[in-house]
SEFIZA-3560 file (N, C-alpha, C; in Angstrom, 3 decimals):
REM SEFIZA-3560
<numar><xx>-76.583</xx><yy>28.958</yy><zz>-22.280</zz><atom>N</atom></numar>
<numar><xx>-75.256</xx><yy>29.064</yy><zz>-21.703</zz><atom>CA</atom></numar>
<numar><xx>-75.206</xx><yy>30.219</yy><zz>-20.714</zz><atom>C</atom></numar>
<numar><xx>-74.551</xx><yy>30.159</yy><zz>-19.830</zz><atom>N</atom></numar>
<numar><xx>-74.290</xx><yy>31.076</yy><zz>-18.612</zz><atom>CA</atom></numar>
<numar><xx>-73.612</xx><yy>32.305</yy><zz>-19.033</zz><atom>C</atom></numar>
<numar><xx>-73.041</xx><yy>32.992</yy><zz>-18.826</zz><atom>N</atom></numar>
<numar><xx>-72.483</xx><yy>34.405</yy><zz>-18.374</zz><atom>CA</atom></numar>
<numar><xx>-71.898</xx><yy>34.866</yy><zz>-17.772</zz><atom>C</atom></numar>
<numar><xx>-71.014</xx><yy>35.854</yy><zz>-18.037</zz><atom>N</atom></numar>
<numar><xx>-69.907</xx><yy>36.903</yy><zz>-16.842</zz><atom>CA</atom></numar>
<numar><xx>-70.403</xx><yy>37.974</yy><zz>-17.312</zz><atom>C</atom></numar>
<numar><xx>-70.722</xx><yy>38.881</yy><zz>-16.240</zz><atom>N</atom></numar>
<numar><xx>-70.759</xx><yy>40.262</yy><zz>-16.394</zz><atom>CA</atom></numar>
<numar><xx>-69.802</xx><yy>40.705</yy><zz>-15.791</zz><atom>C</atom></numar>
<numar><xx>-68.780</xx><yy>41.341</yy><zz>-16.532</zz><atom>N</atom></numar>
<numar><xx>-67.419</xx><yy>42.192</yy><zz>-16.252</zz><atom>CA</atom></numar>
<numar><xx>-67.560</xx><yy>43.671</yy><zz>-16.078</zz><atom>C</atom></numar>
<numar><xx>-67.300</xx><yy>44.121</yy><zz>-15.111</zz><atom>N</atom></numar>
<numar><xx>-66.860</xx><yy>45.414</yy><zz>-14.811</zz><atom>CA</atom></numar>
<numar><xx>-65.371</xx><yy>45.979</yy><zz>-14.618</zz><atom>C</atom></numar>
<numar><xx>-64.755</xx><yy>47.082</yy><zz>-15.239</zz><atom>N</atom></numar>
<numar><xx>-63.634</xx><yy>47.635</yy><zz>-14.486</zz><atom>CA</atom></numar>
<numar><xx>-63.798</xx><yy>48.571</yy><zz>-14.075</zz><atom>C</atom></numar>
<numar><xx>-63.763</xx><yy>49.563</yy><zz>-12.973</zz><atom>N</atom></numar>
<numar><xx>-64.307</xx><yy>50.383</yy><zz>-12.341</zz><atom>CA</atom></numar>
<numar><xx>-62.999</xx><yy>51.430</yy><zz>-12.230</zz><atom>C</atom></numar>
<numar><xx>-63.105</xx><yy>52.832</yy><zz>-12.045</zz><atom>N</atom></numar>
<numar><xx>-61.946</xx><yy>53.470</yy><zz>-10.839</zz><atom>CA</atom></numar>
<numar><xx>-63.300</xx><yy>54.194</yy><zz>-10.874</zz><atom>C</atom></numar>
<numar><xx>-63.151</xx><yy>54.676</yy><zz>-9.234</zz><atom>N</atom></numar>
<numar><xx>-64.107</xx><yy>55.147</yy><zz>-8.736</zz><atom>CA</atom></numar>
<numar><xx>-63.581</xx><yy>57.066</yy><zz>-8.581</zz><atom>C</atom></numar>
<numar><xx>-64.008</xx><yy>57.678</yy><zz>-8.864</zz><atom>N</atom></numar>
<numar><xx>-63.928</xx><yy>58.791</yy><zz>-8.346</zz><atom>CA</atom></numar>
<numar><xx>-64.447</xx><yy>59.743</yy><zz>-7.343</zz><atom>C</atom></numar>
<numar><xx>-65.884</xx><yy>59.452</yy><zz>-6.423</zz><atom>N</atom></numar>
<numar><xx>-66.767</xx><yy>60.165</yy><zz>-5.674</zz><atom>CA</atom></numar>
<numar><xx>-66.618</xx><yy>58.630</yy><zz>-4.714</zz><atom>C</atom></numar>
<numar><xx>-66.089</xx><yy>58.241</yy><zz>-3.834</zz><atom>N</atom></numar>
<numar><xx>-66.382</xx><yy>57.032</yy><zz>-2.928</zz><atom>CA</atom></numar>
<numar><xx>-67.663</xx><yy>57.435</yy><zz>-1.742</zz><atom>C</atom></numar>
<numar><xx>-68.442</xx><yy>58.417</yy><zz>-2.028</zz><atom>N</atom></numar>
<numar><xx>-69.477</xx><yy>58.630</yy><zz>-1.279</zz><atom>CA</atom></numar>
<numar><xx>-70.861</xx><yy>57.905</yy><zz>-2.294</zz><atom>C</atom></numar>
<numar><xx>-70.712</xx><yy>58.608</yy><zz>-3.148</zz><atom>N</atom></numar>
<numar><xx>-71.670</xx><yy>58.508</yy><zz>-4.173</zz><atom>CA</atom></numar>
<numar><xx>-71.814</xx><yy>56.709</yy><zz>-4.831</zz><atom>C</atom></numar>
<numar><xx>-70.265</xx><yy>56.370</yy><zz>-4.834</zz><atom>N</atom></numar>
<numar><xx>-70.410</xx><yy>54.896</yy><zz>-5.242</zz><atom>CA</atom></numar>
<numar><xx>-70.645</xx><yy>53.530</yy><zz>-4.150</zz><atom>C</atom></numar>
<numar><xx>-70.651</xx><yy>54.694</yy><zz>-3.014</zz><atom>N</atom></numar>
<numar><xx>-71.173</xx><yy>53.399</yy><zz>-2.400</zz><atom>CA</atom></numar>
<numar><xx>-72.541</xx><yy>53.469</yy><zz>-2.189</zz><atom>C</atom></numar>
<numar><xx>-73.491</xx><yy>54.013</yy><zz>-2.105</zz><atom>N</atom></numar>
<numar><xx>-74.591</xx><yy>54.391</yy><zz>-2.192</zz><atom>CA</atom></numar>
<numar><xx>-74.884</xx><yy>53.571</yy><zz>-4.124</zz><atom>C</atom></numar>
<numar><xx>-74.494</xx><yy>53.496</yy><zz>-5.169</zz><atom>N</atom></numar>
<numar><xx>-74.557</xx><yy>52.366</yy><zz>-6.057</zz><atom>CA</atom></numar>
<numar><xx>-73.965</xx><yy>51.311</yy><zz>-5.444</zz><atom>C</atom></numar>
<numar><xx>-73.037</xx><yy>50.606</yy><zz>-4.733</zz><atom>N</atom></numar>
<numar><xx>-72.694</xx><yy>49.659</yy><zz>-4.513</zz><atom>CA</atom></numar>
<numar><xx>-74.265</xx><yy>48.755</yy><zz>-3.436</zz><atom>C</atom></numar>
<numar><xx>-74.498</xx><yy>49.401</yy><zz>-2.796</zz><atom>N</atom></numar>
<numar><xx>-75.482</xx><yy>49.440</yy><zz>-1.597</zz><atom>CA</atom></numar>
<numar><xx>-76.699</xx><yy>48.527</yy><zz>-2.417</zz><atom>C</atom></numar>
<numar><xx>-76.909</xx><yy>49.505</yy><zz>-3.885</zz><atom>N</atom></numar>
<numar><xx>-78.285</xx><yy>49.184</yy><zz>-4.204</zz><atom>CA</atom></numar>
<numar><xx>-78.237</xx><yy>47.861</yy><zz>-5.610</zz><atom>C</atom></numar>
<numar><xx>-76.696</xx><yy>48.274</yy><zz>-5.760</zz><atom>N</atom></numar>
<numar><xx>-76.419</xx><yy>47.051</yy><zz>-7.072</zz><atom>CA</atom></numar>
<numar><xx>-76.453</xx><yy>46.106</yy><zz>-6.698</zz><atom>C</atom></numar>
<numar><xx>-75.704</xx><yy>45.780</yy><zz>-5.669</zz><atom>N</atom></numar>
<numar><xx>-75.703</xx><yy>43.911</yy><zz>-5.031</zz><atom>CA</atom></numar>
<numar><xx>-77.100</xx><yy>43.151</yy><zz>-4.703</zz><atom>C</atom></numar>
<numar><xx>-77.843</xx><yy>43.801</yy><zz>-4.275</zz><atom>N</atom></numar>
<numar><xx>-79.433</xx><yy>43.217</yy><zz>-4.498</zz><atom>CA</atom></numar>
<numar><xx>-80.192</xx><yy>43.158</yy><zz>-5.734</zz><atom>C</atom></numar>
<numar><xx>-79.874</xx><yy>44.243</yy><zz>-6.550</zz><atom>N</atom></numar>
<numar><xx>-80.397</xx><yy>44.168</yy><zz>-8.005</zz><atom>CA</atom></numar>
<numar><xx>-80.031</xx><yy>42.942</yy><zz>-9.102</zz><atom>C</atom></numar>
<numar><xx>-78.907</xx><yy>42.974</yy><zz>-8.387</zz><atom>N</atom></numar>
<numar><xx>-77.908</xx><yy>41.544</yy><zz>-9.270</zz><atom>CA</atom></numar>
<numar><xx>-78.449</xx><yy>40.651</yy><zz>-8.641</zz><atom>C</atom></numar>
<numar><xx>-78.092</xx><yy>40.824</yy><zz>-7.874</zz><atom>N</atom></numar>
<numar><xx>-78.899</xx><yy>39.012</yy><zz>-6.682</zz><atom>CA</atom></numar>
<numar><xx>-80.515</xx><yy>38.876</yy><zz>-7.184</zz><atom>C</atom></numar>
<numar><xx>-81.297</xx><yy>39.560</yy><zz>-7.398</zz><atom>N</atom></numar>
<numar><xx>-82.423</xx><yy>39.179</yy><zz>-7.662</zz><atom>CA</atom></numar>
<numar><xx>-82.832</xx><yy>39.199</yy><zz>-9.041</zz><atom>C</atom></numar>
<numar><xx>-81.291</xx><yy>39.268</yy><zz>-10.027</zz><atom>N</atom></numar>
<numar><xx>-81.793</xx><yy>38.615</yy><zz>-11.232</zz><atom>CA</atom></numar>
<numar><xx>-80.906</xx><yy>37.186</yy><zz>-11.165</zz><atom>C</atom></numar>
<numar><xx>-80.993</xx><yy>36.691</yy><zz>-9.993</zz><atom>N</atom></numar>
<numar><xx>-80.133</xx><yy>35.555</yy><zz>-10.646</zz><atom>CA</atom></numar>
<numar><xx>-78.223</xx><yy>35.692</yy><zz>-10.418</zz><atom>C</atom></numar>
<numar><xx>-77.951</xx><yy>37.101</yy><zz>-10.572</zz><atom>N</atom></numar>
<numar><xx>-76.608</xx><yy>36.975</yy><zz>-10.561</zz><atom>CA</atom></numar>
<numar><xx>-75.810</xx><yy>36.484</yy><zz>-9.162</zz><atom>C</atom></numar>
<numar><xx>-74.474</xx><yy>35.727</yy><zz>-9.243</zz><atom>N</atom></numar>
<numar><xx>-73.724</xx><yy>35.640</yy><zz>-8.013</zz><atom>CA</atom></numar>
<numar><xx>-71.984</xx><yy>36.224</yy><zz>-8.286</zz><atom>C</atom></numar>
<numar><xx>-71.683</xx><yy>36.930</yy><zz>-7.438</zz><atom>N</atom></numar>
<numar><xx>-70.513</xx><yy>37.444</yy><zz>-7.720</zz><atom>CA</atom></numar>
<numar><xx>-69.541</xx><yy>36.658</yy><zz>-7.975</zz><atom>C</atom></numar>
<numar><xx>-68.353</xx><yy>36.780</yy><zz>-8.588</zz><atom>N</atom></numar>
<numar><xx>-67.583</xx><yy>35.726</yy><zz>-8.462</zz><atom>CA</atom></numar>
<numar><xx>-65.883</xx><yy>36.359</yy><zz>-8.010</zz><atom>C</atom></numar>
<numar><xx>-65.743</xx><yy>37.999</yy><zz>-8.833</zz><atom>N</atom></numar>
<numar><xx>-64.934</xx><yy>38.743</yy><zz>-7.732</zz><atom>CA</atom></numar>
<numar><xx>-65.376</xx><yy>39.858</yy><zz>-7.734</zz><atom>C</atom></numar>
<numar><xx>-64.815</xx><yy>40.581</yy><zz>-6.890</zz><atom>N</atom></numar>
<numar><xx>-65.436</xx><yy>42.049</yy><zz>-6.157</zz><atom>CA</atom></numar>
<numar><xx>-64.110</xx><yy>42.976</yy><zz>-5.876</zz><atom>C</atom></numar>
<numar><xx>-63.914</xx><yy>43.476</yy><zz>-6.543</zz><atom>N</atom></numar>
<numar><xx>-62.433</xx><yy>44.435</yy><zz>-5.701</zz><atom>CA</atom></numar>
<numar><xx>-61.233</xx><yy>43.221</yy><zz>-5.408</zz><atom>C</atom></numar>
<numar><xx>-60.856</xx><yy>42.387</yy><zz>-5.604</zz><atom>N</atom></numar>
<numar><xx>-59.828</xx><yy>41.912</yy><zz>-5.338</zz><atom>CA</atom></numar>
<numar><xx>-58.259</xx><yy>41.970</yy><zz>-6.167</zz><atom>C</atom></numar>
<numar><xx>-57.490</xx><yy>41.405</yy><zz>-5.589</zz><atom>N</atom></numar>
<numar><xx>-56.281</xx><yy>42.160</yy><zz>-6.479</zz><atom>CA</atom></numar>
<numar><xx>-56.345</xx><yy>41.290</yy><zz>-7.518</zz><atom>C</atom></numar>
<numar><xx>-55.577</xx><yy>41.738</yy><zz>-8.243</zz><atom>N</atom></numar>
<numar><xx>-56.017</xx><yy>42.297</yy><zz>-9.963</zz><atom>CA</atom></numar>
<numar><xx>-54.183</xx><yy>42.079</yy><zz>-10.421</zz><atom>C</atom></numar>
<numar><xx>-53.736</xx><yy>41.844</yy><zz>-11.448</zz><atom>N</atom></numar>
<numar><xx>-52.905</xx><yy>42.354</yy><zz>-12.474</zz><atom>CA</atom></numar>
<numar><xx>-53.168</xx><yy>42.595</yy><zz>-13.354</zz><atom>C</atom></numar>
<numar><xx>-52.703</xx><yy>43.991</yy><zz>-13.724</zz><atom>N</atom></numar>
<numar><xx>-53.152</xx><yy>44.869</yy><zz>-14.970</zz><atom>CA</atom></numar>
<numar><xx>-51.957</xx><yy>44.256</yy><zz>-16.042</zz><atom>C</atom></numar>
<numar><xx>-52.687</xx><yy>43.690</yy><zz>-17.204</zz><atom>N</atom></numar>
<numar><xx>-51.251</xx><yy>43.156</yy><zz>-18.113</zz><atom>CA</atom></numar>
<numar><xx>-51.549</xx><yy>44.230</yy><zz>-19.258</zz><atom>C</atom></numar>
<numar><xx>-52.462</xx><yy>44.805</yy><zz>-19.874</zz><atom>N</atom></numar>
<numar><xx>-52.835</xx><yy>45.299</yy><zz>-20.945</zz><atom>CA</atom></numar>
<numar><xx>-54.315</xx><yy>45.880</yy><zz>-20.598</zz><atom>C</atom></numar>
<numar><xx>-54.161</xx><yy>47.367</yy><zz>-21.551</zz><atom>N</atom></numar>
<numar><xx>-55.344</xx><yy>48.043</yy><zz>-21.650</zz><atom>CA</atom></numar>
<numar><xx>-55.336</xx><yy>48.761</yy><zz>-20.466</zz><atom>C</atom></numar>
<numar><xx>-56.400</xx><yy>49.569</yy><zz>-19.892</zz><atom>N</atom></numar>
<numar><xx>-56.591</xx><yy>50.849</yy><zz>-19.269</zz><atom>CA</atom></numar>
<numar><xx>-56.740</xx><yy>50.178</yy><zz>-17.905</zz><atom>C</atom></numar>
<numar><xx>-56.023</xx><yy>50.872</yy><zz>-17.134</zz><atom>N</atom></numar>
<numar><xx>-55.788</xx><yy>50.172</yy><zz>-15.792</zz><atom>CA</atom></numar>
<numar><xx>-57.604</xx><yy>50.960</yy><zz>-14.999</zz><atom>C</atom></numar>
<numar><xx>-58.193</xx><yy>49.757</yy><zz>-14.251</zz><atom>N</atom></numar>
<numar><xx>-59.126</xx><yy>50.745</yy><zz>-13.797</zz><atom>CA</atom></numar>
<numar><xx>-58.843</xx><yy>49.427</yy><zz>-12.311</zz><atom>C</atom></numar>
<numar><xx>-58.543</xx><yy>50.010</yy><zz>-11.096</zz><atom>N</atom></numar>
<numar><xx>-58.603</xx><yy>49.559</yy><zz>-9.643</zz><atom>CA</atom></numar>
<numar><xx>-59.606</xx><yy>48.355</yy><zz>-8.887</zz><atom>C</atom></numar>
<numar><xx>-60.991</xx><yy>48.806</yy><zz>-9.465</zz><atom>N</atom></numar>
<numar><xx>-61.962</xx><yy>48.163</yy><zz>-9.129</zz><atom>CA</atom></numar>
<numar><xx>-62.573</xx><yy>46.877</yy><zz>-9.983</zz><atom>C</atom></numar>
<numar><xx>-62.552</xx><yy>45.748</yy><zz>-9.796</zz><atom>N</atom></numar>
<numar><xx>-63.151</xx><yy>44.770</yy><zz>-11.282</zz><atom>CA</atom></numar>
<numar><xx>-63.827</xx><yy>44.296</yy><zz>-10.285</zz><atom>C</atom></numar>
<numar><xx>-64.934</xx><yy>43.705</yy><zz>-11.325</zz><atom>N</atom></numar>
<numar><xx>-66.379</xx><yy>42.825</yy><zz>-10.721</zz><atom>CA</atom></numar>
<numar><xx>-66.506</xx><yy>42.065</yy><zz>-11.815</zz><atom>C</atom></numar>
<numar><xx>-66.852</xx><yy>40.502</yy><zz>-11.280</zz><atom>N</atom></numar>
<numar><xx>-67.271</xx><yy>39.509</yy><zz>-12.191</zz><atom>CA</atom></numar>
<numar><xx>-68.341</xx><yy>38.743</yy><zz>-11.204</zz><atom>C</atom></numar>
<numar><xx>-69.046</xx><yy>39.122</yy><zz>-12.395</zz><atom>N</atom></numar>
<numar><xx>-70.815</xx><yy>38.488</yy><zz>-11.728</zz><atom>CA</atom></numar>
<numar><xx>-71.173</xx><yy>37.401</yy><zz>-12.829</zz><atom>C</atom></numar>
<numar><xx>-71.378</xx><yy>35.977</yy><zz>-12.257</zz><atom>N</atom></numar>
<numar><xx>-71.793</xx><yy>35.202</yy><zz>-12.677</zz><atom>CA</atom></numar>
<numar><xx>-73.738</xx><yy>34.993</yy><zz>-13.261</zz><atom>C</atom></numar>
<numar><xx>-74.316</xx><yy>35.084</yy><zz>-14.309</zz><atom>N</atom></numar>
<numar><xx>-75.554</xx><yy>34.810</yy><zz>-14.877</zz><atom>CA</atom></numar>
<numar><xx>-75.984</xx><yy>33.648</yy><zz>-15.493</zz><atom>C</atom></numar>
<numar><xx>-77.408</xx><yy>32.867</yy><zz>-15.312</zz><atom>N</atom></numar>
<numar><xx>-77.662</xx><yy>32.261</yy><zz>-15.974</zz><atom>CA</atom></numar>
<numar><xx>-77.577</xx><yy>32.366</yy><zz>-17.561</zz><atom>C</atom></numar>
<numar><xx>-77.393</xx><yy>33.410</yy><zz>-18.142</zz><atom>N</atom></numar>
<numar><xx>-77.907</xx><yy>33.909</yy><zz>-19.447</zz><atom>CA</atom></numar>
<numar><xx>-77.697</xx><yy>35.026</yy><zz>-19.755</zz><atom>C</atom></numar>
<numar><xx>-76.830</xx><yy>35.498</yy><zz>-21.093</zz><atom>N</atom></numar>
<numar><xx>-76.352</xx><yy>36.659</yy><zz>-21.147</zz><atom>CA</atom></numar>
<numar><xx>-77.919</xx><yy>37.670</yy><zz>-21.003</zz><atom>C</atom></numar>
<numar><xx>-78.941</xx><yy>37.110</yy><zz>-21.698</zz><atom>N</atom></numar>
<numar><xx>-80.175</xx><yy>37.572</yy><zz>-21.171</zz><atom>CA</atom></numar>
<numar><xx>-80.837</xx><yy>38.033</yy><zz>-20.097</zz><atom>C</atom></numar>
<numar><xx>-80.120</xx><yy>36.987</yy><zz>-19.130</zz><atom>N</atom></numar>
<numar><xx>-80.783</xx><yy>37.412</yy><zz>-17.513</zz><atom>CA</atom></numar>
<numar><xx>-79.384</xx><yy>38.643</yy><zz>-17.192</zz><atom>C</atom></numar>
<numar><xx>-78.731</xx><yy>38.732</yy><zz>-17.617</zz><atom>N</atom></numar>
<numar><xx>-77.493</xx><yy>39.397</yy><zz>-17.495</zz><atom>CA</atom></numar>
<numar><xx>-78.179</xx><yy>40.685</yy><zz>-17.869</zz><atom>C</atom></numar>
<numar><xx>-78.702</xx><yy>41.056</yy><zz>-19.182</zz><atom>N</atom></numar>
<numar><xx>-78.988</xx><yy>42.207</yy><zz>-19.653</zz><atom>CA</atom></numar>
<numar><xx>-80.448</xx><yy>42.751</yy><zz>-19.003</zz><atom>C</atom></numar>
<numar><xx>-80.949</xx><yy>41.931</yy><zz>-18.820</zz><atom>N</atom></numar>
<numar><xx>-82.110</xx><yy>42.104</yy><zz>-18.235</zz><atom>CA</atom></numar>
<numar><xx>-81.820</xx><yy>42.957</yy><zz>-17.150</zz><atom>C</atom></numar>
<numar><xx>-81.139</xx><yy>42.296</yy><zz>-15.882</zz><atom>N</atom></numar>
<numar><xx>-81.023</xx><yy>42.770</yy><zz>-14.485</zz><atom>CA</atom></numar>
<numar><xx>-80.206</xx><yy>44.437</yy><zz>-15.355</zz><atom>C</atom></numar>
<numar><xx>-79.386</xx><yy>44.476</yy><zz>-16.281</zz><atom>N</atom></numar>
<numar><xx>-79.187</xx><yy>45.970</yy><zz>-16.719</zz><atom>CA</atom></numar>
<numar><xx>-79.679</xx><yy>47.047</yy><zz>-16.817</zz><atom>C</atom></numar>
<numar><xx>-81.324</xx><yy>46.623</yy><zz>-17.422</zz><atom>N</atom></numar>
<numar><xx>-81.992</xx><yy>47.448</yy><zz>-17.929</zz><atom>CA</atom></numar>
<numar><xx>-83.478</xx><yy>47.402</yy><zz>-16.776</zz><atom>C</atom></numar>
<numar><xx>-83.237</xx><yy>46.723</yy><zz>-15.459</zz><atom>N</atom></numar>
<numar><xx>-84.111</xx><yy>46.267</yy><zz>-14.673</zz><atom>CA</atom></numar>
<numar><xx>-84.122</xx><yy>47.685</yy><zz>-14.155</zz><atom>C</atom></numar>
<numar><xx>-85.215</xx><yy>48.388</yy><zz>-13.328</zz><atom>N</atom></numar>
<numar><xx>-85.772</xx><yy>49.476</yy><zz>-12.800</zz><atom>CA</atom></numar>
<numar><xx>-84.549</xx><yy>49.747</yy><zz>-11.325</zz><atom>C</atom></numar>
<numar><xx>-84.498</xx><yy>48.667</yy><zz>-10.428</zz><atom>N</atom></numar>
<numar><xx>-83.779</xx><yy>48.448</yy><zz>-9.776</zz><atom>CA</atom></numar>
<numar><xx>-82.142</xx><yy>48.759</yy><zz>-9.847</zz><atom>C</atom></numar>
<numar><xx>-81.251</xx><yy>48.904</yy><zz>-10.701</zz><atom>N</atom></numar>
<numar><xx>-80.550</xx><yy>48.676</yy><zz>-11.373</zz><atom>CA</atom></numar>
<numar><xx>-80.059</xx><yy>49.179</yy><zz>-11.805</zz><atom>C</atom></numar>
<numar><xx>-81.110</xx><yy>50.222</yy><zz>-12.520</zz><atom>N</atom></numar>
<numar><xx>-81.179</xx><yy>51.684</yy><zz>-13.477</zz><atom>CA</atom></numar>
<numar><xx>-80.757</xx><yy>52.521</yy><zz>-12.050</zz><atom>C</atom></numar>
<numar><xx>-81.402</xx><yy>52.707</yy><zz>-10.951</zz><atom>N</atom></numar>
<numar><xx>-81.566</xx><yy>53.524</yy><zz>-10.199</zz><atom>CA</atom></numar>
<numar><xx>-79.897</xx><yy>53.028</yy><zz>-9.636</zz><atom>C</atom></numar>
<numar><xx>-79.609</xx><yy>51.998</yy><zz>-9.366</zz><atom>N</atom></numar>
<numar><xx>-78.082</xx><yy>52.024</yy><zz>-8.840</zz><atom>CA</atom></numar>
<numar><xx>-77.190</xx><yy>52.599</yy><zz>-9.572</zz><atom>C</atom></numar>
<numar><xx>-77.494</xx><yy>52.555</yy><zz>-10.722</zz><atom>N</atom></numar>
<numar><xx>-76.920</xx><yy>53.012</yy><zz>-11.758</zz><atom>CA</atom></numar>
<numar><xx>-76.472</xx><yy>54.640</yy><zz>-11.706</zz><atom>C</atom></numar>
<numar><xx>-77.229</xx><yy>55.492</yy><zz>-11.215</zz><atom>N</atom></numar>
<numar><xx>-78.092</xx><yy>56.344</yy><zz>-11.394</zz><atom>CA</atom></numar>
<numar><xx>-77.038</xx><yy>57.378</yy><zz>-10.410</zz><atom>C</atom></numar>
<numar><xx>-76.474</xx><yy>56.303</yy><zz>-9.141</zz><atom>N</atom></numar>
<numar><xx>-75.414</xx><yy>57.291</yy><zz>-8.270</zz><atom>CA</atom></numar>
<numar><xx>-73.792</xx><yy>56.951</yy><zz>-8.928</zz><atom>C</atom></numar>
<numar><xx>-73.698</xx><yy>55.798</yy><zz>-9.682</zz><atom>N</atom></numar>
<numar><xx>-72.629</xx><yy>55.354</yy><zz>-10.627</zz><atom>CA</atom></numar>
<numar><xx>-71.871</xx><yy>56.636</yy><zz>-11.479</zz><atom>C</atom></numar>
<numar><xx>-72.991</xx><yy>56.877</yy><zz>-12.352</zz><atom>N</atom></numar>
<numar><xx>-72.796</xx><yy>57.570</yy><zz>-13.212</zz><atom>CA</atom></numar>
<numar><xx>-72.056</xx><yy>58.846</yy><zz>-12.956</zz><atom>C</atom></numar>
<numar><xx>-71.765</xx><yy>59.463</yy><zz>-12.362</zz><atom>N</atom></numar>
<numar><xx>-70.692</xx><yy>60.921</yy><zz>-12.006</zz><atom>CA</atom></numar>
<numar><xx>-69.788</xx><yy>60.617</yy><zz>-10.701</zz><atom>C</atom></numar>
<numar><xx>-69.995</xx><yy>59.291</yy><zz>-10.589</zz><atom>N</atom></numar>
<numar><xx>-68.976</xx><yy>59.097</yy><zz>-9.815</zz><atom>CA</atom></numar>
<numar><xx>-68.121</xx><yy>57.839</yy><zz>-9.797</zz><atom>C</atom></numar>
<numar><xx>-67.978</xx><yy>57.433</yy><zz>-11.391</zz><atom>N</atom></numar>
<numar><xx>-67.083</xx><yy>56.853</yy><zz>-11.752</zz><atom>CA</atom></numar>
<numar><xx>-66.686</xx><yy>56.121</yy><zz>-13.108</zz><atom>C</atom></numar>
<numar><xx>-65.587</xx><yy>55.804</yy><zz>-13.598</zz><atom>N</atom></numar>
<numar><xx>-65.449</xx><yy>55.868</yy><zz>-14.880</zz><atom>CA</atom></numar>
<numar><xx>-66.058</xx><yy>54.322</yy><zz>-14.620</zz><atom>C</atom></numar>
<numar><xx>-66.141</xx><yy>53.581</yy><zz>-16.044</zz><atom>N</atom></numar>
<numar><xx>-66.627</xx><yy>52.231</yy><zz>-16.182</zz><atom>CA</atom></numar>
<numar><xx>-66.274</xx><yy>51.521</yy><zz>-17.586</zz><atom>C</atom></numar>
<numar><xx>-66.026</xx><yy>50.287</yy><zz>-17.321</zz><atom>N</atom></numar>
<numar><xx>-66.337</xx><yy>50.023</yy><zz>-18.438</zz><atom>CA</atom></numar>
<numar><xx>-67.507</xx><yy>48.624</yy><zz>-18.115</zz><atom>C</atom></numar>
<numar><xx>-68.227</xx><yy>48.101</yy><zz>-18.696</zz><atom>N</atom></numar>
<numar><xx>-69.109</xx><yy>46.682</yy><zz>-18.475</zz><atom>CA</atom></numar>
<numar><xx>-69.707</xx><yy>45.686</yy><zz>-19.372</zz><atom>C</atom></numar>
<numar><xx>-69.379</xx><yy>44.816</yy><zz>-19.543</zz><atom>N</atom></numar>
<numar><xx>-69.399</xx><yy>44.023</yy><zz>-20.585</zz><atom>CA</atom></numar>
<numar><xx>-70.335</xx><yy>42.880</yy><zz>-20.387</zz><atom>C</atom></numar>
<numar><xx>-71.005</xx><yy>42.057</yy><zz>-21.036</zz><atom>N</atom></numar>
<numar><xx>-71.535</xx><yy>40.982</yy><zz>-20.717</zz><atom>CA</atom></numar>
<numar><xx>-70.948</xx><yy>39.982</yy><zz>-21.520</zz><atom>C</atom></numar>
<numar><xx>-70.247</xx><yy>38.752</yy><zz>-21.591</zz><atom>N</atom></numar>
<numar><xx>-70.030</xx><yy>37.742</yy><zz>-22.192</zz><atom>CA</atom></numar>
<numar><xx>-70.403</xx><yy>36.098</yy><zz>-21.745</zz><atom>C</atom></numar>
<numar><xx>-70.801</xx><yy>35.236</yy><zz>-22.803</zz><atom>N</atom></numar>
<numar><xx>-71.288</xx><yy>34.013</yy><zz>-23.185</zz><atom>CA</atom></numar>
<numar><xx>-70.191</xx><yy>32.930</yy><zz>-22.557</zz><atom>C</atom></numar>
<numar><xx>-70.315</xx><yy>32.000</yy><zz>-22.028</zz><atom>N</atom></numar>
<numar><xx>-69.291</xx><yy>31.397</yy><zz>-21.509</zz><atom>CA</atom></numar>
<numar><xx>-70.109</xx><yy>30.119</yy><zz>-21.638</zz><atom>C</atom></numar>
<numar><xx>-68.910</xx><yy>29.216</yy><zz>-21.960</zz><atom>N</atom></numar>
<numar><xx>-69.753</xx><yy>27.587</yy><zz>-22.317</zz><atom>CA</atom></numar>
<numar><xx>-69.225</xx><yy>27.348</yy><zz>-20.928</zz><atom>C</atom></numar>
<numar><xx>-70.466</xx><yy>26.351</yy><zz>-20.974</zz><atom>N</atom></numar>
<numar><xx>-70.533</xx><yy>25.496</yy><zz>-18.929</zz><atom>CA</atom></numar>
<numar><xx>-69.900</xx><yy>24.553</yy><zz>-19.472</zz><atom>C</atom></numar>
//
């Protein structure tokens, strides 16, 4: 079964996260992932408002975790990390 990888983002350093944005979208793309939204508007109904959401479509919560823990990935990761809060989830979705 396929996959969403969910992100909610607020960004705090917009220098630093785009420099992860730069290097994530190829890391995802070459496991397979395709975006499905990116920053678009949003209603917050419940839970912690964060500005930024991403939903990336995967073959497999597997290929999902994979591209996570992929070298590529790590390193996008890597300008993420102090420059912005996150939350990211991977979930199972029947086709």
């Amino acid at each position: 079964m396929s996959a969403l990888w969910i992100a909610h983002v607020t960004v705090t350093d917009e220098a630093s996260y785009s420099k992860y944005a730069a290097l994530a979208g190829p890391a995802i793309a070459a496991h397979g992932g395709q975006f499905i939204a990116r920053g678009g508007r949003y209603v917050q109904l419940e839970g912690k408002d964060r500005p930024r959401n991403v939903v990336a479509r995967f073959a497999s919560v597997d290929e999902a975790v994979a591209c996570y823990h992929s070298d590529a990935y790590q390193e996008a990761l890597s300008h993420a990390r102090d420059a912005s809060e996150r939350e990211l989830m991977v979930v199972e979705i029947s086709d």
